[in-house]
N, C-alpha and C positions, 0 to 999 in steps of 0.2 A: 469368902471372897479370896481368903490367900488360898486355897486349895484350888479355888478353880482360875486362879491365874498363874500358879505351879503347875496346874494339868496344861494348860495352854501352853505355857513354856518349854513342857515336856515333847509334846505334840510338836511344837517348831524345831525346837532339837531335832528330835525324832526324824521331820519331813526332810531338815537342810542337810542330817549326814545321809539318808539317803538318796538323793538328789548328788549327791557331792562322788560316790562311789562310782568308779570307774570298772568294768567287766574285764577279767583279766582273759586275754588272749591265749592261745596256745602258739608256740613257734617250731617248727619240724626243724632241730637243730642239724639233723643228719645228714640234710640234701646239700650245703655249703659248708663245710666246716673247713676249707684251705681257705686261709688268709689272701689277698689280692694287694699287694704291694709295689706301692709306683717308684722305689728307690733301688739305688745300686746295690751290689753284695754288700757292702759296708755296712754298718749299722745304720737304722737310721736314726739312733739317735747322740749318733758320734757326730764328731767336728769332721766335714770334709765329706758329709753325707748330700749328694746332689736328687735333686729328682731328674727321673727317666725323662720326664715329657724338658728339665731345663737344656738337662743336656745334651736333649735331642735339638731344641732351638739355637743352644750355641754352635753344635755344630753345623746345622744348616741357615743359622746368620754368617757364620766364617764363611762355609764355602760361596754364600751367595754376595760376600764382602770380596772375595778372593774372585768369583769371577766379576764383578763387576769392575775391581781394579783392571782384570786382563783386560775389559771391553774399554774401559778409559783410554787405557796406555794404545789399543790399537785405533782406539779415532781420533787419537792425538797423532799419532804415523800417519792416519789417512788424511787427518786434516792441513797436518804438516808436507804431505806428500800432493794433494792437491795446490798449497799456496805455493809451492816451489814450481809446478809447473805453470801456474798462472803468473809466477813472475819471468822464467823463462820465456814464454810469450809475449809479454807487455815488454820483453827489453828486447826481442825479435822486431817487436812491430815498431818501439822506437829507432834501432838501429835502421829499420827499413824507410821510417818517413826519414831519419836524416841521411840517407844515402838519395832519397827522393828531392827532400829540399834540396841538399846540394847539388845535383843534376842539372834542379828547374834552376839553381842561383849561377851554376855555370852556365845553363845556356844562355841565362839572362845575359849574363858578362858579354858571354862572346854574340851575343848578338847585338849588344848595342856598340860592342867594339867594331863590329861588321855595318852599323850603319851610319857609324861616326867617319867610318873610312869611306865609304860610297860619296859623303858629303864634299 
């Protein structure tokens, strides 16, 4: 009975490391063998080693920080240059109603001075 539950256990051995064995691949190391590296000249495993794709983001977050200030600063001119005309006009249109009332408050005067005289 020990021999033939030794054989059994030999057998399972047997089945699970073959089962477990992976087929080794071949790889054509010749057709790639230059390195592909996303960092600047500097090492990259030095202090001050950036990658290509961050540096690329910083500079096209600045530039698009740099223009957005210019487009800021010019709608603040344009918004500032529209309020300055729109109060030029609202102190046009008031000087003009008080050159109106006054008008209508003089004629008023002199005409009721003209029909206090007639009385």
């Amino acid at each position: 009975m020990k021999s033939g539950l030794s054989i059994g256990f030999i057998f399972l051995l047997f089945f699970i490391i073959n089962c477990t064995k992976k087929e080794m691949t071949t790889v054509d190391v010749g057709e790639d063998t230059k390195a592909h590296y996303d960092t600047t000249a500097i090492d990259s495993f030095s202090v001050g080693a950036t990658s290509v794709d961050i540096v690329r983001k910083i500079k096209m977050s600045s530039k698009k920080y740099q223009d957005s200030i210019k487009e800021a600063a010019a709608r603040q001119i344009e918004e500032k240059r529209i309020k300055d005309e729109l109060e030029k006009e609202n102190k046009k249109k008031l000087e003009e109603e008080k050159k109106k009332n006054e008008e209508n408050s003089a004629k008023k005067i002199t005409g009721s001075t003209q029909t206090i005289t007639t009385e």
